[in-house]
N, C-alpha and C positions, 0 to 999 in steps of 0.2 A: 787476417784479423787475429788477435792474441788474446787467446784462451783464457775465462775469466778462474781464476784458481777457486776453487770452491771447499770450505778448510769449516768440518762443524770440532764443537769441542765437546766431549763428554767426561763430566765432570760426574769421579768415581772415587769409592772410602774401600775402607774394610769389609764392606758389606755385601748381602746376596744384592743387592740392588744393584750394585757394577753390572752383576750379568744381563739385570735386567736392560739394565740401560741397553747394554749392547748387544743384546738378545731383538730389541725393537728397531734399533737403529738399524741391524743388519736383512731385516726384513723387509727395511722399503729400498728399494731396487735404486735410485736415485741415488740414495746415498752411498752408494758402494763404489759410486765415481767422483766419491768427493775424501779427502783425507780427514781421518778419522784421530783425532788427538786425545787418546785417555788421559785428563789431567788429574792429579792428586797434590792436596796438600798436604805437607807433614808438618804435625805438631814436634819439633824435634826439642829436648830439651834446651835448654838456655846454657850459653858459655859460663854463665857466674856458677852453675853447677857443679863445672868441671874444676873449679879453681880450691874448691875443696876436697879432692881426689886425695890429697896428701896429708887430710885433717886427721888426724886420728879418733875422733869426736865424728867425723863427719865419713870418712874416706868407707868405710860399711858399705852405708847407705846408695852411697854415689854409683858404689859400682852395681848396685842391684836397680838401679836405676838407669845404668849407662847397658844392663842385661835386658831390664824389659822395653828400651829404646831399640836395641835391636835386630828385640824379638817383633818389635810392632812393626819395624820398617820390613824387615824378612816377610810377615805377614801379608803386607802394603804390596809388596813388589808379586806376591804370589797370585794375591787375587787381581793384581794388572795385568801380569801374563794370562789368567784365566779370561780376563775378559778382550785381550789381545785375540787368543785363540778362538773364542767365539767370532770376529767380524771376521777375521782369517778363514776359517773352515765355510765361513758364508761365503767365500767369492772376493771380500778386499784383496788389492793385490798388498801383497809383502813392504812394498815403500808407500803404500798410501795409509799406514796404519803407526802413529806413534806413540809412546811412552814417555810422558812425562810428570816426573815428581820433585815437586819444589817445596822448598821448605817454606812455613807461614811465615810472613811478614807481618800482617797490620790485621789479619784476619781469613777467616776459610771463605767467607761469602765476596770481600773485598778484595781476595786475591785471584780468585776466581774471575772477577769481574774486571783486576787487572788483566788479564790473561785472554779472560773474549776483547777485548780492544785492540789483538793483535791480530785483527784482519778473519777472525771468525763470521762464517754466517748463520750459525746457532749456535746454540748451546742445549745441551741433552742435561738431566739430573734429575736423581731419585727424588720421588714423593715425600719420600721419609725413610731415614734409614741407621739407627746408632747401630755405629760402627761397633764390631768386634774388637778393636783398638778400646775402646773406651775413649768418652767425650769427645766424640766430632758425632752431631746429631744433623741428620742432611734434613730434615724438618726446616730447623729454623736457617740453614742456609736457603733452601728451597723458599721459603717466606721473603727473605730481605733480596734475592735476586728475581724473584716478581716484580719488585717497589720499583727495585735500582737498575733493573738489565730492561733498559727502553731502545736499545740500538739495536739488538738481532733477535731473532723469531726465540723465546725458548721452551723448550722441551720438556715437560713432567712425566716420568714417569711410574707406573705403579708396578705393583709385583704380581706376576704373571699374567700379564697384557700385552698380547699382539696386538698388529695396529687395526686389525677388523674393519670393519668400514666404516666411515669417516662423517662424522656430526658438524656442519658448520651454523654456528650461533652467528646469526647478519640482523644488521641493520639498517644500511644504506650508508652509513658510515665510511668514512677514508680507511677508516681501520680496519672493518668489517671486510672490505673490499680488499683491504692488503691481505688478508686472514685468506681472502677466495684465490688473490693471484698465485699467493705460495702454494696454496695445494695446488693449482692447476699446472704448477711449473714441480712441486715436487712427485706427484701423482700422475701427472698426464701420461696417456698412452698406458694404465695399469689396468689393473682389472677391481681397484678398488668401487665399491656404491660409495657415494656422499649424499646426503641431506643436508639441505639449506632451512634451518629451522628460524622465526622471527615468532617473538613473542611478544605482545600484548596484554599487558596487566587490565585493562577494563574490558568490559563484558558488555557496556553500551550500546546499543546497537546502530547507532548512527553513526558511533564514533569508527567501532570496528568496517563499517562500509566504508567511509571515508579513507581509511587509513588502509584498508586491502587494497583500493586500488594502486598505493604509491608502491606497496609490499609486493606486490603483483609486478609491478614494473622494476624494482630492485632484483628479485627473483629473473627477470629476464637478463638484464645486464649480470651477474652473477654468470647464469647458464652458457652466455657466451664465451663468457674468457675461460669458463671449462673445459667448453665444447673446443674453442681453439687451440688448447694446448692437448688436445686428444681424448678426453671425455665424450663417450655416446651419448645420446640422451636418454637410454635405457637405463643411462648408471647416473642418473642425476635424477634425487625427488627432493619435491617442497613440502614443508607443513606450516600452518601458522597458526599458533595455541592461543587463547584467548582465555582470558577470567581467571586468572592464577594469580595468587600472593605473591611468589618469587618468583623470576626470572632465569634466575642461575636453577633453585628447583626443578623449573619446568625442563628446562634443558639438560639437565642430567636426570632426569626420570625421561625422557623420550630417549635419551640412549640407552638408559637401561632396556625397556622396554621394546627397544628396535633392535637389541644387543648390539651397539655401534661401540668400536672399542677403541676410537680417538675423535673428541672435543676440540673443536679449533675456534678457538674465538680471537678480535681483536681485543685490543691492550684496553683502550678505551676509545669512544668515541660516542658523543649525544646525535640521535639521528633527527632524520630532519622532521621527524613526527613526533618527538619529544620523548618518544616513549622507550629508550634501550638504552640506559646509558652504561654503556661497555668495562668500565673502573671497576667498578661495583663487581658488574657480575662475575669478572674473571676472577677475581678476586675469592668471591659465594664460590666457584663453582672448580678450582684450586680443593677448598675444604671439602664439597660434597663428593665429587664427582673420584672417589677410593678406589673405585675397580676402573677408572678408565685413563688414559694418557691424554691429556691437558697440549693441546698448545697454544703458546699465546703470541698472540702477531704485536711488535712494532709499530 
């Protein structure tokens, strides 16, 4: 049978946030058998700039422009090797770890998202991050590859967050349930805890009986596909919150409070009790969830 290539991309700037990225990626054991691709885009000046090198009006400027071009690429290429040496000194082997920086095209979030299309299964990226470069803010990259990256699982990261143990947002959703398979296939066999957290915005009491029992029975199917990729059942617990305003709130205050230091939820999905719809929250919980790494499922 022929080995399925397993290829995440970690999309990295100027910033301390490279390491982080690669500081969390190198910690989950899974991924240190899969090739690790630090991508960067560069903002490189434009060719019309150069055509006035010889202006005597213009030719100055150009060149102190064509100096701080590349001072920022010199910059660029320093903190890739910095954060190369991180997945390195973790255990990646030497050819499973590459370096690449392309120049922007159409855009930093759009060329990105050309680039996961080339047979990537995640994608890693800082929280937020302006770059030392000046004007590349991985904020609003990080927002518009939320919207637009619906084909592979991707990765938020924050600044100084390992992955601690692991928060899954469910609902009985397709999504929800892709969100449980990946951890069980990236996690299984570790020694990570997960929580399978289902939130309920009413506080009814009829309504909440009604709707534990399906949550209960999600909860089981959930536990299995855990337990069969190598999860004890020591390292699997439920909770299910009731009477809360927000959704995405509630679930990143239970991982504060349980110190869980990665959120996994589905992309979206309406479950079958009406009550989680998944869009929304990841979305809420993207903005709230500052001190913890975000992932979001496909």
């Amino acid at each position: 049978m022929t080995e399925i290539k397993r290829k995440i991309l970690l999309a990295v700037d100027a910033s301390d946030y490279s390491f982080e990225i690669a500081k969390y990626v190198s910690e989950i054991p899974y991924f240190q058998k899969t090739e690790a691709v630090l991508f960067s885009v560069f903002n490189k000046i434009p060719e019309s700039y150069y055509d006035l090198r010889n202006d005597p009006q213009y030719g100055k400027k150009v060149r102190h422009i064509e100096a701080w071009e590349l001072q920022n690429r010199t910059s660029l290429e320093e903190y890739m090797r910095g954060a190369e040496r991180i997945l390195l000194d973790a255990g990646f082997p030497q050819d499973k770890v590459v370096v690449k920086i392309c120049e922007k095209e159409k855009g930093i979030a759009r060329d990105i998202l050309k680039e996961a299309k080339a047979g990537y299964n995640a994608v890693a990226i800082g929280r937020k991050g302006i770059s030392k470069l000046g004007g590349i803010v991985l904020g609003s990259v990080a927002t518009k590859l939320l919207e637009q990256l619906v084909f592979v699982p991707l990765i938020v990261v924050g600044k100084d967050t390992g992955p601690g143990k692991i928060l899954i947002g469910i609902d009985g959703s397709e999504g929800a349930m892709r969100a449980v398979d990946y951890v069980a296939t990236t996690l299984g066999e570790s020694e990570f805890e997960v929580k399978l957290v289902y939130v309920i915005r009413s506080a009814a009491e009829d309504y909440v009986k009604d709707a534990k029992i399906e949550i209960e029975n999600v909860f089981d199917q959930a536990k299995k596909r855990l337990q069969k990729s190598g999860f004890q059942s020591n390292q699997i617990k439920t909770n299910i919150i009731t009477g809360v305003h927000s959704r995405a709130g509630a679930i990143v205050e239970e991982a504060r409070l349980g110190n869980y230091g990665t959120i996994v939820v589905g992309r979206r999905g309406l479950s079958k009790v009406q009550e989680f719809f998944m869009g929304r929250v990841s979305n809420k919980i993207i903005q709230l969830a500052k001190e913890n790494v975000v992932w979001v499922m496909n």
